[in-house]
FIZAPA-778738 format. One record per atom (N, C-alpha, C): residue number from 1; x, y negated, z; atom name. Coordinates in nm, 2 decimals. Atoms other than C-alpha are relative to their C-alpha. Last residue first. Example, Ala and Ser with C-alpha at 12.3 -4.5 7.8 and 13.67 -1.06 7.14 Angstrom:
BEGIN
SITE   n      u      v      w atom
SITE   2  -0.09   0.11   0.00    N
SITE   2   1.37   0.11   0.71   CA
SITE   2  -0.08  -0.11   0.08    C
SITE   1   0.09   0.12   0.00    N
SITE   1   1.23   0.45   0.78   CA
SITE   1   0.09  -0.12   0.00    C
REM end
This chain:
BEGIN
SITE   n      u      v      w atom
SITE  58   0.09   0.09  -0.07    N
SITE  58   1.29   0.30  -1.26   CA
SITE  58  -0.03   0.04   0.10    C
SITE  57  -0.06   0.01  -0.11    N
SITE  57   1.54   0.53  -1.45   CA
SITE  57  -0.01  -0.10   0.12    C
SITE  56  -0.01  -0.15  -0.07    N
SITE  56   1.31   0.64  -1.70   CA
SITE  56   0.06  -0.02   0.09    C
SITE  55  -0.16  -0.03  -0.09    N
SITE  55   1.25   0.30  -1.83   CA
SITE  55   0.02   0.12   0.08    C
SITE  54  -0.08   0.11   0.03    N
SITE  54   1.00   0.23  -2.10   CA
SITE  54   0.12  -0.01   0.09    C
SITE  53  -0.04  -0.04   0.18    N
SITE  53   0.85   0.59  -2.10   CA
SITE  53   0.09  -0.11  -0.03    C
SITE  52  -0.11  -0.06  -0.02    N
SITE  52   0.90   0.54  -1.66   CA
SITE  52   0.03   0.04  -0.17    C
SITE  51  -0.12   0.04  -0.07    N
SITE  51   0.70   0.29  -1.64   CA
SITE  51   0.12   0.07  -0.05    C
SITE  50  -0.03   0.13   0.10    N
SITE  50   0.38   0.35  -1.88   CA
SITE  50   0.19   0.00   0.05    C
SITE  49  -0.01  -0.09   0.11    N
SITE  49   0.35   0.71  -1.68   CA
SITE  49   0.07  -0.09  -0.09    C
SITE  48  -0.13  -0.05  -0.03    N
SITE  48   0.40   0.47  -1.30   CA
SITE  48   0.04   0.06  -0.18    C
SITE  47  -0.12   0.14  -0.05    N
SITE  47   0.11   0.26  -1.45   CA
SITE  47   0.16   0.07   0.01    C
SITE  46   0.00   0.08   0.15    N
SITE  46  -0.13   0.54  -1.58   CA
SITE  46   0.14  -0.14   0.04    C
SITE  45  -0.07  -0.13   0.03    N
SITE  45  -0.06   0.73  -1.19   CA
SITE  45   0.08  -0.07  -0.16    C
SITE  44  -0.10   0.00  -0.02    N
SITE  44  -0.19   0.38  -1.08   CA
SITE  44   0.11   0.10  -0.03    C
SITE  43  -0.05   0.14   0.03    N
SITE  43  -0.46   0.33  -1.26   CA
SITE  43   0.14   0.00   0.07    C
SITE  42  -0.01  -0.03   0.11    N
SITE  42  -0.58   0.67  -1.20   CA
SITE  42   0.08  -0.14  -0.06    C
SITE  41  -0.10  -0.11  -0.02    N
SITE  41  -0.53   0.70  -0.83   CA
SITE  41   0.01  -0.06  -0.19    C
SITE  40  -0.12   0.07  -0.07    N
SITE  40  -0.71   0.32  -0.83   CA
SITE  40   0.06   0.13  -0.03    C
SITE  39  -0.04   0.09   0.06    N
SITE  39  -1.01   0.47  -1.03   CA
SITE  39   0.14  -0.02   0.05    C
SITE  38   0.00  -0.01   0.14    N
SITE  38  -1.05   0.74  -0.82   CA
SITE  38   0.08  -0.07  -0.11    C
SITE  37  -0.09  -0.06  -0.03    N
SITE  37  -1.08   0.55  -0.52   CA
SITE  37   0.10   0.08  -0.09    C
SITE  36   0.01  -0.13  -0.05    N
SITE  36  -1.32   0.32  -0.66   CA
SITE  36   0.12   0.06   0.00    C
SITE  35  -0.04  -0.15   0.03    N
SITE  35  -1.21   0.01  -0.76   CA
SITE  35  -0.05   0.11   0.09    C
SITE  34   0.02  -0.03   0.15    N
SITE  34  -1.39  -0.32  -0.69   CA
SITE  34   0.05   0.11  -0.10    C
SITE  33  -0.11  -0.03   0.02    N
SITE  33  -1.43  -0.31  -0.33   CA
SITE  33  -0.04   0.05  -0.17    C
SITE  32   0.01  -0.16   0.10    N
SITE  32  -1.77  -0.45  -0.18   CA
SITE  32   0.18  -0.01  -0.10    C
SITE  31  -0.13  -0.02   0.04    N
SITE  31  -1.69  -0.76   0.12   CA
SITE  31  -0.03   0.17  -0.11    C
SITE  30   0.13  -0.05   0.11    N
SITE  30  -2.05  -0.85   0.27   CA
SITE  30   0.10   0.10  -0.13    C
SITE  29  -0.03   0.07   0.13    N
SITE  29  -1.78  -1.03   0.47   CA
SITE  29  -0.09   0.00  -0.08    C
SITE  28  -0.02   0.17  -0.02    N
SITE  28  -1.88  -0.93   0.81   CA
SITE  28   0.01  -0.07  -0.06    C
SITE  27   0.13   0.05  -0.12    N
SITE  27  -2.00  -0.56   0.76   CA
SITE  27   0.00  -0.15   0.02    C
SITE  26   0.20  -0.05   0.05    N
SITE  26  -1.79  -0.48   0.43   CA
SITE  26  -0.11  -0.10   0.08    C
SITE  25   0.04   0.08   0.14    N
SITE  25  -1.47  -0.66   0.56   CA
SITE  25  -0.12   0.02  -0.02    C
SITE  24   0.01   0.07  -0.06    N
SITE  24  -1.52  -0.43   0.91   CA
SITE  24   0.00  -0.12  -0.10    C
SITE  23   0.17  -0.06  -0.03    N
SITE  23  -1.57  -0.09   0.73   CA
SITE  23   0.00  -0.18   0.05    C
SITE  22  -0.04   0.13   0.04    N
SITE  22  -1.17  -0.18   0.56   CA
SITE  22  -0.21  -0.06   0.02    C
SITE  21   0.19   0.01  -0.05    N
SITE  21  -1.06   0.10   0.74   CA
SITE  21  -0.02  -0.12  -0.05    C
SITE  20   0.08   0.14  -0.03    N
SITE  20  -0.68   0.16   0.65   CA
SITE  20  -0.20   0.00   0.02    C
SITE  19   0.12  -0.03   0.04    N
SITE  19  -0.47   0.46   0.73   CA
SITE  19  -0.08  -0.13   0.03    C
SITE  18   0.04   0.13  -0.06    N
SITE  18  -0.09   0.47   0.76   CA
SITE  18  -0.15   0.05  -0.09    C
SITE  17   0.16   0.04   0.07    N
SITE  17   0.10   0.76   0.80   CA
SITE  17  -0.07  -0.11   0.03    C
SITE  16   0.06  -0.16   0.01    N
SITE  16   0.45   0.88   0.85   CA
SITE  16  -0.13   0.00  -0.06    C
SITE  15   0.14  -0.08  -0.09    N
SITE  15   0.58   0.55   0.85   CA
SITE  15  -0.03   0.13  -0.08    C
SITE  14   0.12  -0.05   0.11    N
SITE  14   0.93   0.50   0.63   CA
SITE  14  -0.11  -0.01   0.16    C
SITE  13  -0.05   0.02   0.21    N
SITE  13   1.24   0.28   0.76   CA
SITE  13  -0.12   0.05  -0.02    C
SITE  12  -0.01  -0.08   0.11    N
SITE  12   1.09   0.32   1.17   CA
SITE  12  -0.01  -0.03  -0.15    C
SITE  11   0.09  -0.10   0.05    N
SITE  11   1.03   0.01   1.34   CA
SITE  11   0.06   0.05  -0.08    C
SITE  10  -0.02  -0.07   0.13    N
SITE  10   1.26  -0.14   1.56   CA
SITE  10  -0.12   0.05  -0.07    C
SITE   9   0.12   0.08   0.13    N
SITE   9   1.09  -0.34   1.87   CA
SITE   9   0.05   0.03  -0.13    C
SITE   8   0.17  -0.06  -0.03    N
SITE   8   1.26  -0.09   2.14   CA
SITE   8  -0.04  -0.09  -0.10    C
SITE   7   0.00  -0.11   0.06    N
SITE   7   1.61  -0.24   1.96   CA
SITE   7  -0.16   0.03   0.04    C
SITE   6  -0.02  -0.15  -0.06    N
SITE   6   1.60  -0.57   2.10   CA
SITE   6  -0.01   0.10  -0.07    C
SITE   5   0.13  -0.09   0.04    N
SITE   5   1.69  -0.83   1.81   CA
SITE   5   0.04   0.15   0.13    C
SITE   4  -0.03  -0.15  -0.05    N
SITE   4   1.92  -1.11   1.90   CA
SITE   4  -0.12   0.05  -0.01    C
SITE   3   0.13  -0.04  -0.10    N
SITE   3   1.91  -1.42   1.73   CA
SITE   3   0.01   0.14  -0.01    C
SITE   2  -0.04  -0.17  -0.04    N
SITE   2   2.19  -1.66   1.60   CA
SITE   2  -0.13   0.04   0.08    C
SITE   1   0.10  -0.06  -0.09    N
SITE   1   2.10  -1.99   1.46   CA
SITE   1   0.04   0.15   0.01    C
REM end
């Protein structure tokens, strides 16, 4: 199977910015988020800190 890819439909290696709204779960789902924002930076700062003592070149 061979398939041609136009180029106009590339997307850029990195985005610049991406921003999520998630107001629309809440209102239709009833959808509450179980990390605070906070939380999540910290959980994940704690994650990379773990990572890199057990492999530095990760």
């Amino acid at each position: 199977v061979r398939v041609k890819v136009n180029p106009k439909f590339y997307r850029p290696t990195e985005v610049e910015f991406l921003l999520g709204d998630c107001t629309k779960a809440k209102t239709d789902l009833k959808w509450q988020p179980n990390y605070s924002f906070d939380a999540l930076v910290k959980e994940m700062v704690e994650s990379d800190i773990s990572l890199m003592k057990t492999n530095p070149r990760a």
